[in-house]
C-alpha positions, 0 to 999 in steps of 0.5 A, spaced: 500 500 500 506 505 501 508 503 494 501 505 491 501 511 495 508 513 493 507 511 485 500 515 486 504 521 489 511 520 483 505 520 478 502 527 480 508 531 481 510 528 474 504 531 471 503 537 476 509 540 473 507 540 466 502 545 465 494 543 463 497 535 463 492 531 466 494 527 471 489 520 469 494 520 464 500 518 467 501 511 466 501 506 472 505 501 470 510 505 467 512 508 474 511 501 477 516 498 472 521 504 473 521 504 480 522 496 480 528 497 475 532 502 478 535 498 484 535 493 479 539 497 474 543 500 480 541 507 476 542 513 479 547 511 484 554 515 485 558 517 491 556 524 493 551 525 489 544 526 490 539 520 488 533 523 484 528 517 484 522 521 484 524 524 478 526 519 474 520 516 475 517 523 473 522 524 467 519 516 464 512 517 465 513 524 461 516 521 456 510 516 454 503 519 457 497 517 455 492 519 451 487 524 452 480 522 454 475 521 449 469 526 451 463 522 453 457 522 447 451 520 453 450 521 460 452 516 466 445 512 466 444 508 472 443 501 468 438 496 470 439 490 474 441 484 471 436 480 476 429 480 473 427 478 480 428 486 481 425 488 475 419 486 477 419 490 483 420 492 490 417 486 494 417 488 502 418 481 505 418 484 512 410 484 512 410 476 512 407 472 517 410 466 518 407 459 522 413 455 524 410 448 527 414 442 530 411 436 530 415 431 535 413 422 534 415 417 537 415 410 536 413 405 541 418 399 542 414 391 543 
């Protein structure tokens, strides 16, 4: 969940910089591969030298956003249920009365 989060926060900071660039267009999984293959490839790391990494991940997620949203041709609906037993409307089960009875035999033994 931390590297969700810092992912999250490297990919608005990325996009934040650039003006009028929509954050839902940095790409998760390029931040997630970057941040996975810098301590592989040992990138970045130098005696006496500051290590960026928020902004090596911000450089990549740059370098290949996504493309825009399309704009939407209809309103958000509410669909209808895919049940017909709600289709056929609202029943208030709460209302029923109900018998319970407990019939207890007994067999006789000879």
């Amino acid at each position: 969940m931390v590297t969700y989060q810092v992912l999250r926060l490297a990919m608005a900071d990325a996009t934040g910089i650039r003006p009028d660039t929509d954050p839902d267009r940095a790409s998760f999984s390029i931040a997630l591969n970057t941040a996975r293959d810098l301590p592989v490839q040992a990138a970045g790391v130098f005696n006496d030298t500051a290590i960026d990494l928020v902004g090596t991940i911000g450089r990549r997620i740059l370098a290949d956003l996504m493309p825009d949203r399309r704009i939407r041709t209809r309103p958000r609906v509410v669909k209808r249920a895919i049940s017909k037993c709600n289709a056929r409307g609202t029943v208030d089960r709460t209302s029923y009365k109900a018998t319970i009875s407990i019939n207890i035999l007994t067999t006789r033994t000879p």
